[in-house]
C-alpha positions in Angstrom: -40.7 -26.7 -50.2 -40.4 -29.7 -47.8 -42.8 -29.2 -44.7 -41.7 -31.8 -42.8 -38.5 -30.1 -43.0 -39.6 -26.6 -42.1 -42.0 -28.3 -39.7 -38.8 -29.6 -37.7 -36.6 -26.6 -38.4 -39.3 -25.0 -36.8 -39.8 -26.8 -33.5 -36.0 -26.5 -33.1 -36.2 -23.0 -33.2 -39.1 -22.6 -30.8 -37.3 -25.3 -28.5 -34.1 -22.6 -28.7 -36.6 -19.6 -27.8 -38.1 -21.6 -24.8 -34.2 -22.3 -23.4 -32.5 -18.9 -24.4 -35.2 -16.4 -23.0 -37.7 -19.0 -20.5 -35.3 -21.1 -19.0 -33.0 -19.0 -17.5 -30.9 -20.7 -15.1 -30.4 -17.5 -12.5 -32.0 -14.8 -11.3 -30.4 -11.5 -11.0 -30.8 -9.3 -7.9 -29.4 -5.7 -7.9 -26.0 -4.7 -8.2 -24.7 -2.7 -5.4 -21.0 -0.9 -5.1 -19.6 -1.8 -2.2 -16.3 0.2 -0.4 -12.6 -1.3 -1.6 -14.4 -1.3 -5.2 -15.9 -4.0 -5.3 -19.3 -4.7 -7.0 -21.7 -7.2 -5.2 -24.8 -9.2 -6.7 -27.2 -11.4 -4.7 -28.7 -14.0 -7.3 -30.6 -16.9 -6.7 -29.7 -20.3 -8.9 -33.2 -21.8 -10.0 -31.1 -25.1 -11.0 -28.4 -27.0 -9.3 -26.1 -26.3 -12.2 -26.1 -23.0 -13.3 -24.2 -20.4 -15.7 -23.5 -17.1 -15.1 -22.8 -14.2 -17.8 -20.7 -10.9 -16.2 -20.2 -8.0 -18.8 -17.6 -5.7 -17.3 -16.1 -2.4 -18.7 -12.9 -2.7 -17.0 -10.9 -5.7 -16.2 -12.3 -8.0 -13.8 -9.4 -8.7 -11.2 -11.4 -11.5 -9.2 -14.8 -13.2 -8.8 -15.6 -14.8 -5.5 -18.7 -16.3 -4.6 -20.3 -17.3 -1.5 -16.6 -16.1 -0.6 -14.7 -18.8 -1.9 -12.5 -17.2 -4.9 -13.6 -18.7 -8.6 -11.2 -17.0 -11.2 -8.0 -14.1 -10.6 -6.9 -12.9 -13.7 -3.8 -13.9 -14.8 -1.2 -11.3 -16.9 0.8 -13.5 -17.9 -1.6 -15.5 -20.2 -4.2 -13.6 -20.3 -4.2 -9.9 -22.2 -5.7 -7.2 -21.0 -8.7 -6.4 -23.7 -10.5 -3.7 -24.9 -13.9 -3.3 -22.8 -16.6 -3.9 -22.3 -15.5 -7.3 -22.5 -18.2 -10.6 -21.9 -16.9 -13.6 -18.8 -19.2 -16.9 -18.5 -18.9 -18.9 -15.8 -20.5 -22.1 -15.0 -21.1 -23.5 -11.3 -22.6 -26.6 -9.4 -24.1 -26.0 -6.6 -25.5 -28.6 -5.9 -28.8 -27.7 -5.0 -30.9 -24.5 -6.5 -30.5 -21.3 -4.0 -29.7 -18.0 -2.9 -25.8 -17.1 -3.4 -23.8 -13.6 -3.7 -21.3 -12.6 -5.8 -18.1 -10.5 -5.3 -16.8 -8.4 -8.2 -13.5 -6.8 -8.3 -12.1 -4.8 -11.3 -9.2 -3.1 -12.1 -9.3 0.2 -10.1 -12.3 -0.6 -8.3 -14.2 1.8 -11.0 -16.3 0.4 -13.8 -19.7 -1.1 -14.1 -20.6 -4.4 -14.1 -23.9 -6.3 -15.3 -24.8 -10.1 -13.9 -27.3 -12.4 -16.0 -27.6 -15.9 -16.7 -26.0 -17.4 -19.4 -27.2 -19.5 -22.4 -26.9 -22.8 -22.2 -24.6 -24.0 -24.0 -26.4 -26.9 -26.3 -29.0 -23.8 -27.2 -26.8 -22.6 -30.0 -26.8 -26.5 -31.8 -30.4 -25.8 -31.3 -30.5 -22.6 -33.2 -27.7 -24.2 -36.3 -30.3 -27.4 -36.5 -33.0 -24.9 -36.7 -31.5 -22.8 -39.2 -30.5 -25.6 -41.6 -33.7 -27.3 -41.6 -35.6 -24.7 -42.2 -33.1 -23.5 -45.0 -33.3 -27.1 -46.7 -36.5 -27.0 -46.3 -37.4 -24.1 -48.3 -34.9 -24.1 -50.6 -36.2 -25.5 -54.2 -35.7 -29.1 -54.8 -33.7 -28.6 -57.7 -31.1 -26.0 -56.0 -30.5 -28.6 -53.9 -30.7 -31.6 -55.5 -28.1 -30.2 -58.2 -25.5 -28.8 -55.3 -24.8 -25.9 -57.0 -21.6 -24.3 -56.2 -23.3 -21.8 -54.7 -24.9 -24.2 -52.1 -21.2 -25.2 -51.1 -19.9 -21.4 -50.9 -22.7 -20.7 -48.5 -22.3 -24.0 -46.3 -18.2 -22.9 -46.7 -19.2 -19.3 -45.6 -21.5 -20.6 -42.9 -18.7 -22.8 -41.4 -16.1 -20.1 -41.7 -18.3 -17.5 -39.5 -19.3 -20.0 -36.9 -15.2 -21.1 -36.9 -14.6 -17.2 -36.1 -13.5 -15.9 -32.7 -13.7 -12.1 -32.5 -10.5 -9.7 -32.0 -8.3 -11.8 -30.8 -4.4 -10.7 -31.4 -2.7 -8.0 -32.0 -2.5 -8.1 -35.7 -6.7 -8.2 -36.0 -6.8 -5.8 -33.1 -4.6 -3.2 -35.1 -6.8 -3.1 -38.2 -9.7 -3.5 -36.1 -8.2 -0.2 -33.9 -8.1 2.0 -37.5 -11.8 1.1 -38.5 -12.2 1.8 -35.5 -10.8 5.1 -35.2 -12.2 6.4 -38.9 -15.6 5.7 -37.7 -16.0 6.8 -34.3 -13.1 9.7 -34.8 -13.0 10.3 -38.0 -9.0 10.0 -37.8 -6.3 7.7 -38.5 -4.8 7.9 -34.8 -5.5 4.7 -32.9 -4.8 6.5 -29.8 -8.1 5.6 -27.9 -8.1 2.3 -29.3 -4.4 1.1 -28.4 -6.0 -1.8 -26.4 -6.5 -3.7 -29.4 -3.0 -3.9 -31.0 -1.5 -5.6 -27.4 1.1 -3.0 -27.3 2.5 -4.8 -30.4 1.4 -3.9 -33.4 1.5 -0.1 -34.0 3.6 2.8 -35.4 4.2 5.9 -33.0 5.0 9.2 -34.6 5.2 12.4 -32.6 3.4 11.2 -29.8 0.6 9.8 -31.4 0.0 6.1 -32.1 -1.4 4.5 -35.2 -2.3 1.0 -37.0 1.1 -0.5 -38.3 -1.0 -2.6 -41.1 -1.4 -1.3 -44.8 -5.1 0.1 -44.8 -6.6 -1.9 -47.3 -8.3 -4.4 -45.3 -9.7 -1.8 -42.6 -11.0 0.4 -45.8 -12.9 -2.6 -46.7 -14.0 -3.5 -42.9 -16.0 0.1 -42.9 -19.1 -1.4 -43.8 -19.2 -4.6 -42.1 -18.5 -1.8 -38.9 -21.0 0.5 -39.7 -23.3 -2.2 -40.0 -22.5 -3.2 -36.2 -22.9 0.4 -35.4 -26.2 0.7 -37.1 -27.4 -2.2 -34.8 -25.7 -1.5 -31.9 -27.7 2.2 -32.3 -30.9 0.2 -32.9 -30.9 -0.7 -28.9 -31.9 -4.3 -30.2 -28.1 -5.5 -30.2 -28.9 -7.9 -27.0 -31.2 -9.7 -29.5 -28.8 -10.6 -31.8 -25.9 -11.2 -29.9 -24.2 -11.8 -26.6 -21.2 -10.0 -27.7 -20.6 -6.3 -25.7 -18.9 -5.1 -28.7 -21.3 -6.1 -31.7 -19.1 -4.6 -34.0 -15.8 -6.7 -33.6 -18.8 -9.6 -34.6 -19.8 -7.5 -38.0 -16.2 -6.7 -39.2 -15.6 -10.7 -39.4 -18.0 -11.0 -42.0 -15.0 -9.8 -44.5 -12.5 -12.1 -44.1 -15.9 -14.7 -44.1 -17.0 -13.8 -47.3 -13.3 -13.3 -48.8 -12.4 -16.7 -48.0 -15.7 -18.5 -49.2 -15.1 -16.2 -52.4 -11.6 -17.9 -52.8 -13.0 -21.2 -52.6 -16.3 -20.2 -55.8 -12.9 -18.8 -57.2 -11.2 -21.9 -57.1 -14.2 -23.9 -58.7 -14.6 -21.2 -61.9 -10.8 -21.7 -62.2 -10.8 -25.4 -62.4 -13.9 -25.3 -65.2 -12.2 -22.8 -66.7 -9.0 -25.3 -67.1 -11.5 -28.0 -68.4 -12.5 -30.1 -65.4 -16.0 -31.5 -65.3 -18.0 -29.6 -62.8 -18.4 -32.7 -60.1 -14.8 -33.1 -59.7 -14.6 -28.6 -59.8 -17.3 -28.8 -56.9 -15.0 -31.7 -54.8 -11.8 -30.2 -55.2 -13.2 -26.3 -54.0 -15.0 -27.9 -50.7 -11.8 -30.0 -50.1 -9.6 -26.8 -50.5 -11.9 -24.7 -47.9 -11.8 -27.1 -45.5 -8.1 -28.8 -45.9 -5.6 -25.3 -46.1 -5.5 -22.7 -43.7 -7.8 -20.6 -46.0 -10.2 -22.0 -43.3 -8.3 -20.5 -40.8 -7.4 -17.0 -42.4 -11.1 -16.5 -43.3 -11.7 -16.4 -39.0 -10.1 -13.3 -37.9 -9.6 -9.8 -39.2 -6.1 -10.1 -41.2 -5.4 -9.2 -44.2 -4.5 -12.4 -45.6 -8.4 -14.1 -46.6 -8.8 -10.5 -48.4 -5.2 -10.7 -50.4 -6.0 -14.7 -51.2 -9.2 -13.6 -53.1 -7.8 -10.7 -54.9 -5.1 -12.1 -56.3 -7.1 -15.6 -57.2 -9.6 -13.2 -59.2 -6.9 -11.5 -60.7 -5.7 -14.8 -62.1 -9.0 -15.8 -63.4 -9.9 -13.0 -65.0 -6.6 -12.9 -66.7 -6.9 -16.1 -68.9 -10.6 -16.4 -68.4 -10.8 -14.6 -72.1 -8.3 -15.3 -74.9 -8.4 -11.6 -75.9 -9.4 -9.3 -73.4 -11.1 -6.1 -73.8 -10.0 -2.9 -72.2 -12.5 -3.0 -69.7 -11.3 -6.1 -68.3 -7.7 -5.0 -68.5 -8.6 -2.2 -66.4 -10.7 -4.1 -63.7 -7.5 -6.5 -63.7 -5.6 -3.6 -63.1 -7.6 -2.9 -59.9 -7.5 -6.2 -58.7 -4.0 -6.0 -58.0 -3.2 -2.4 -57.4 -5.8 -2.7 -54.3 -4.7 -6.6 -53.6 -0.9 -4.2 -53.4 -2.4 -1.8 -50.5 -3.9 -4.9 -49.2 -0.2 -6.3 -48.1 2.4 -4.4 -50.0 4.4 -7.4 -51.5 1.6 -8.2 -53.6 3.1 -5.1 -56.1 5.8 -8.0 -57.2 3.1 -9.6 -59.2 2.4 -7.3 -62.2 5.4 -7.8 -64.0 4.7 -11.4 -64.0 0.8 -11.1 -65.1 2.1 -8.2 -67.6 4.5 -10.7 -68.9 1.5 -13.4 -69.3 -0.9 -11.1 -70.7 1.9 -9.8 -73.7 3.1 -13.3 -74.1 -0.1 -15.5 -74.5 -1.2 -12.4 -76.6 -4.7 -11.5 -74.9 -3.7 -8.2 -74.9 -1.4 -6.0 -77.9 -0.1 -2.5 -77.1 -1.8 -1.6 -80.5 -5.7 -3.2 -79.7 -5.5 -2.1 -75.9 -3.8 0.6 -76.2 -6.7 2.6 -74.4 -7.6 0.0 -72.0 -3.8 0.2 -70.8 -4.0 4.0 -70.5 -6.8 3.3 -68.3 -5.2 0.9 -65.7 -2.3 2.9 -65.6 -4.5 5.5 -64.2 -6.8 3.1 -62.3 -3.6 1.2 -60.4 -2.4 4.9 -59.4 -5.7 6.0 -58.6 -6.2 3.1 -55.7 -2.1 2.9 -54.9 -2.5 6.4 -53.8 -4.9 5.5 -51.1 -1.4 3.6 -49.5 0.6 7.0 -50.0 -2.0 9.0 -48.8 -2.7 7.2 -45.9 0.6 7.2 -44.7 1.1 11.0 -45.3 -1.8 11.4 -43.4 -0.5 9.2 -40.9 3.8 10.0 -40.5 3.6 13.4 -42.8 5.5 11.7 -45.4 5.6 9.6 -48.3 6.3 5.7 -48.1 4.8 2.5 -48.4 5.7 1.0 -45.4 3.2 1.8 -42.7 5.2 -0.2 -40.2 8.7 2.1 -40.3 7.8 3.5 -37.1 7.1 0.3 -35.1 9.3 0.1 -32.2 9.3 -3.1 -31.5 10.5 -4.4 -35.2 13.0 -1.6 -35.9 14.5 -3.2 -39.1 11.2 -2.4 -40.7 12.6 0.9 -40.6 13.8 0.1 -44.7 13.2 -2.7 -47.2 16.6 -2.8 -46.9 16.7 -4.2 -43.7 13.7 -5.9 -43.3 14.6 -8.1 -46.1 17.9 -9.2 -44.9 16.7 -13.0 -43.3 18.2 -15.9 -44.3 16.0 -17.4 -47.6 17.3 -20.7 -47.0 16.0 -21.0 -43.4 12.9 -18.7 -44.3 11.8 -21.1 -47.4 12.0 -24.0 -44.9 10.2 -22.5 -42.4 7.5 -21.7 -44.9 6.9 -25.0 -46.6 8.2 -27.6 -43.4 8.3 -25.2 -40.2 11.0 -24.2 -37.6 11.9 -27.9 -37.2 10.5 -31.2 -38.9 9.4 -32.4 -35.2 6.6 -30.5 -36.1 5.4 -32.9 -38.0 4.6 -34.9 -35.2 4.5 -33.1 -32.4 1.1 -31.0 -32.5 1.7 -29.4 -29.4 4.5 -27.0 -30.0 2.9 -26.1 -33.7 0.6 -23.4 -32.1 -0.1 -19.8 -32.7 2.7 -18.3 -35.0 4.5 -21.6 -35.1 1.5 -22.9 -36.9 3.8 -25.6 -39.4 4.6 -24.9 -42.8 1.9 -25.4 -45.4 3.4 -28.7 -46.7 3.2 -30.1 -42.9 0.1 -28.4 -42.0 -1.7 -28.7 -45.3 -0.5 -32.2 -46.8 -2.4 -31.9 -49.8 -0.6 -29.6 -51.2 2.1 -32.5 -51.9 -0.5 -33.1 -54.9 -0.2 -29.5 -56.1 2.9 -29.5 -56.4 2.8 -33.1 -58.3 0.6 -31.9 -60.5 2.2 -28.9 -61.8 4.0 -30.9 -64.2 0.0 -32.3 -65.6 -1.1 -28.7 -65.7 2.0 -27.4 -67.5 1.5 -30.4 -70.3 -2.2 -28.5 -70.6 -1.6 -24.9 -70.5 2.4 -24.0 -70.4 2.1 -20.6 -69.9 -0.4 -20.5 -67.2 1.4 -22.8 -65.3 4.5 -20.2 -65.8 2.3 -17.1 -64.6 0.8 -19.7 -61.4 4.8 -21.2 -60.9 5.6 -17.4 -61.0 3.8 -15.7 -58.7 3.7 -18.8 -56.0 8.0 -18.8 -56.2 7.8 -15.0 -55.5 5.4 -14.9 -52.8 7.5 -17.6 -51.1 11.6 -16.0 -52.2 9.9 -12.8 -50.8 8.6 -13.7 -47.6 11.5 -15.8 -47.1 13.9 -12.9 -46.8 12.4 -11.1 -43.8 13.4 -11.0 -40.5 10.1 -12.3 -39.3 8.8 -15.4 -41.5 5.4 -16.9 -40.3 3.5 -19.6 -42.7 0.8 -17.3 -43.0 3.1 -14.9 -44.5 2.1 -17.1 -48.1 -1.6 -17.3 -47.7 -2.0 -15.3 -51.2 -1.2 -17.9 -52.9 -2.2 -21.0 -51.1 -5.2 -21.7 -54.1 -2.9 -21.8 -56.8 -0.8 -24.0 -55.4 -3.9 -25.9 -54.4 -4.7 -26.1 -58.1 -2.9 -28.7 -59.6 -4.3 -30.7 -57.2 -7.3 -31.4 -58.6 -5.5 -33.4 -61.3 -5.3 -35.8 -58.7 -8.9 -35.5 -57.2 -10.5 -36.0 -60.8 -8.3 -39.0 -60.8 -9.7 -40.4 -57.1 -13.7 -40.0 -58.9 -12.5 -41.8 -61.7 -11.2 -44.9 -60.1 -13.8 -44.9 -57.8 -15.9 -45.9 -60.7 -13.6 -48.2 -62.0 -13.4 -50.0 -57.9 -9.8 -48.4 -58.5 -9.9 -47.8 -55.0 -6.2 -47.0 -54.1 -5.7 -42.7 -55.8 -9.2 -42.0 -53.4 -7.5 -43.7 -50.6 -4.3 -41.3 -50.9 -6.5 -38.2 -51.6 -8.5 -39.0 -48.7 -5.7 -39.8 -46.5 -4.0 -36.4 -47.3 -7.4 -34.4 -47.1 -8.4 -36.0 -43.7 -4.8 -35.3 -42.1 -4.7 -31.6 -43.5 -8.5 -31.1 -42.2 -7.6 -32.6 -39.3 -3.9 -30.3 -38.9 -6.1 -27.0 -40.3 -8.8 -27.7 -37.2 -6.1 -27.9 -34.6 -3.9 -24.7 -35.9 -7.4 -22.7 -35.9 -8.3 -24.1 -32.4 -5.1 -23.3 -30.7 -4.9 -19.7 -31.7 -4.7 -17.1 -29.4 -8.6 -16.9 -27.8 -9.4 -20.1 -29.0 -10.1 -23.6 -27.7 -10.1 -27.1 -29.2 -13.5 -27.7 -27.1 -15.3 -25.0 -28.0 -14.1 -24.4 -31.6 -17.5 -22.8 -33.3 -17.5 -19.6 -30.8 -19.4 -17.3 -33.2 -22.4 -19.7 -33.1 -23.4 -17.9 -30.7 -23.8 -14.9 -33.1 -25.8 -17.0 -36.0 -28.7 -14.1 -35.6 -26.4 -11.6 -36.3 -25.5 -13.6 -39.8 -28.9 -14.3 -40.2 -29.9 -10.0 -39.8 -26.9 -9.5 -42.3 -27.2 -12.2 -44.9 -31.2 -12.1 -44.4 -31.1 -8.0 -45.7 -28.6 -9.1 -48.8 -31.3 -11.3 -50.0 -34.4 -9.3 -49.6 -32.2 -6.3 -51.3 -31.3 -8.6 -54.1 -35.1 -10.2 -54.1 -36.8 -6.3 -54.5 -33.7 -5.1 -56.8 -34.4 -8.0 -59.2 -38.2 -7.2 -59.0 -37.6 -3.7 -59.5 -36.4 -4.7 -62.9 
């Protein structure tokens, strides 16, 4: 332990405290309903600069104060969420006072509560505070090795305070079915219809439900219920500003999904025989220079596919002959990675194929093992079928047929009739190369293609041809799956770069070639292969940051919005440690 570490952790900490709950820059009078339905609230600002927190249940229309009109809301860039929904507002004065607000939501019904708001340089406080004291206590030598699992937890510490809540309509809609399972013990979104934007959803007999395969929100149950437990607690405003805690504990999935990805990258790359410095570099540049970053922020199904699909391709050539057991945990890898997003089915004939061919499994030795996946692949598939039956009455894989607003998802058939030419460009380049350049029109779903956005994947590609000279027929079963994803997606209607994020590690693989090359030369004063990696990882961190930052909800100066919530992650990542702690004393 360092004290003079813990000693500074801990005066941040106390400093954050003092500013969060003692410095409060307002005082809140009552709030009174006023005819026209409107809500007023006399406050008084102790500071000339003050910040102002209004949590609403309805939509707030307006906010006037001392009668001069401070924010209208705007429909057409602005969505109407689902409530109640948190507003901060800062204002200068000029002079600390007595001032009056004038609330109007949609409807004139709804309740409204005024407080101050944090300052803003409080959460830095609370991040300073949390790694010092975690340096501090940690053991010399866990540190002073940098274990791998020191980067997944700085990697899964930056991906939660990169988060930004429910925030589309794709998030919303899976959000909408945990949502409804838990609190209605049903698969009809109708209360929760807020949430998908009117966008994504399937209607069937006048009923609306999630148009997303379930996988993801079957996964998201406990990360909910976890919210629910401390929103029941009556504790939440400790933890977090947020008036929906829950949307907060349901991003821990995609969190720990994409820092899983990135430990799954490092075991891979030992596993292919790189030394454990450059294994440890190349996993913490992939985090931070694909849009794994950005996939592991919000509640889609994509950070969740990524780290199925990457730990079905480690287990399958981790062991030259496999045992049935691990033949049938392989198996349920990718039968749940296929109810995850349904394209991901493509892949078995293509790890079958490996397995056979590089002989780590024979009909005659696994014959029981198969047996057993067989089962175990129709086992978890027939959570997908039985969800939609539950759902539309009948059985189909596509939970998205009764979308009106796609129609040719209606059938495979048509919603597989793009143009693969024009798709595979959009993937790897973007609608146009003046992408490239021009960062302001790559935003939102016109987020470039991965070889624009992500420029180190030039070196993945490159080093294909290094990896196949090592181990052919992995390369073949990597090659494989990464040309399907991409011939698949290509041929819908709709193609969006994100539409490839299973397999953006493997194609990040080969990569490291190139990285172990960089370390080398730098000991050598070889200087020019670490140049090139660094120029490509610094202009793909740098492209990563800005596609995150310009989603919808998001802003390029505010872009760690869930530090705000860090004791939330502290409550949740705090009770997996003491419950690992008292299990391994319990031994």
């Amino acid at each position: 332990m360092n004290r003079g570490l813990v000693l500074v952790g801990l005066v941040f900490l106390a400093l954050f405290v003092w500013f969060s709950v003692f410095d409060a820059s307002v005082d809140v009078g009552e709030v009174r309903h006023v005819d026209g339905g409107g809500f007023v609230v006399d406050f008084t600002a102790e500071k000339p600069e003050a910040e102002i927190r209004i949590l609403a249940d309805n939509q707030i229309r307006s906010l006037a104060v001392d009668g001069i009109v401070v924010y209208v809301f705007n429909s057409s860039s602005e969505r109407n969420v689902y409530y109640p929904v948190r507003y901060d507002f800062e204002f200068d004065f000029g002079r600390p006072g007595k001032h009056q607000a004038m609330i109007l939501l949609d409807g004139g019904e709804g309740v409204v509560e005024l407080s101050s708001a944090p300052h803003f340089f409080t959460n830095y406080l609370l991040l300073a505070g949390f790694f010092l004291l975690f340096f501090g206590l940690a053991p010399r030598r866990f540190i002073g090795d940098l274990s791998e699992w020191t980067v997944c937890l700085f990697v899964l510490f930056i991906y939660f305070i990169s988060s930004g809540y429910i925030t589309h309509s794709n998030d919303g809609s899976h959000f909408a079915l945990v949502s409804a399972i838990v609190e209605k013990h049903s698969v009809a979104i109708n209360d929760y219809m807020g949430y998908t934007w009117g966008v994504d959803y399937s209607i069937k007999d006048g009923s609306y439900y999630s148009d997303r395969t379930p996988g993801t929100a079957f996964l998201a149950l406990p990360f909910y219920i976890f919210g629910k437990i401390m929103e029941s607690s009556g504790l939440t405003h400790l933890f977090s500003p947020s008036a929906n805690i829950k949307e907060v504990t349901v991003l821990l999935l995609p969190n720990i999904a994409g820092a899983a990805t990135v430990y799954l990258v490092y075991i891979v790359l030992i596993t292919l025989g790189l030394r454990k410095r450059t294994a440890l570099l190349s996993s913490a540049v992939f985090a931070f220079s694909t849009l794994v970053w950005f996939e592991s922020t919000h509640l889609m199904s994509h950070a969740i596919s990524s780290a199925l699909v990457m730990a079905a391709f480690y287990v399958s050539f981790r062991a030259k002959k496999m045992e049935s057991a691990e033949v049938i945990f392989l198996s349920g890898l990718l039968a749940y990675a296929s109810i995850v997003e349904i394209q991901n089915i493509i892949f078995i004939p293509l790890f079958a194929g490996y397995l056979l061919m590089s002989k780590r499994i024979s009909i005659q030795r696994n014959a029981r093992g198969i047996v057993g996946a067989v089962l175990v692949f129709a086992a978890i598939y027939s959570l997908l079928i039985g969800y939609n039956f539950a759902a539309f009455g009948e059985f189909t894989v596509k939970s998205n047929r009764y979308n009106p607003n796609f129609p040719e998802e209606k059938t495979f058939a048509s919603s597989l009739s793009g143009n693969p030419v024009s798709g595979v460009f959009r993937l790897l380049v973007g609608s146009d190369i003046s992408l490239a350049w021009d960062y302001s029109r790559g935003t939102k779903n016109n987020i470039p293609g991965i070889l624009i956005v992500s420029p180190i994947y030039i070196l993945g590609i490159m080093g294909l041809k290094r990896l196949y000279g090592r181990y052919k027929l992995e390369t073949l079963l990597l090659a494989g799956v990464v040309a399907a994803e991409i011939f698949v997606v290509s041929l819908h209607k709709t193609v969006l770069t994100r539409h490839i994020a299973t397999v953006y590690p493997l194609l990040f693989l080969p990569a490291a070639y190139y990285i172990e090359d960089a370390v080398r030369g730098l000991s050598r004063r070889n200087y020019f292969p670490a140049a090139i990696v660094a120029l490509l990882a610094i202009a793909s961190v740098t492209r990563v940051f800005y596609s995150i930052n310009t989603y919808w909800g998001r802003d390029l100066w505010y872009p760690t919005p869930y530090i705000d919530e860090l004791p939330t992650f502290m409550v949740f990542f705090g009770i997996i440690y003491l419950t690992y702690k008292l299990a391994r004393k319990g031994r």
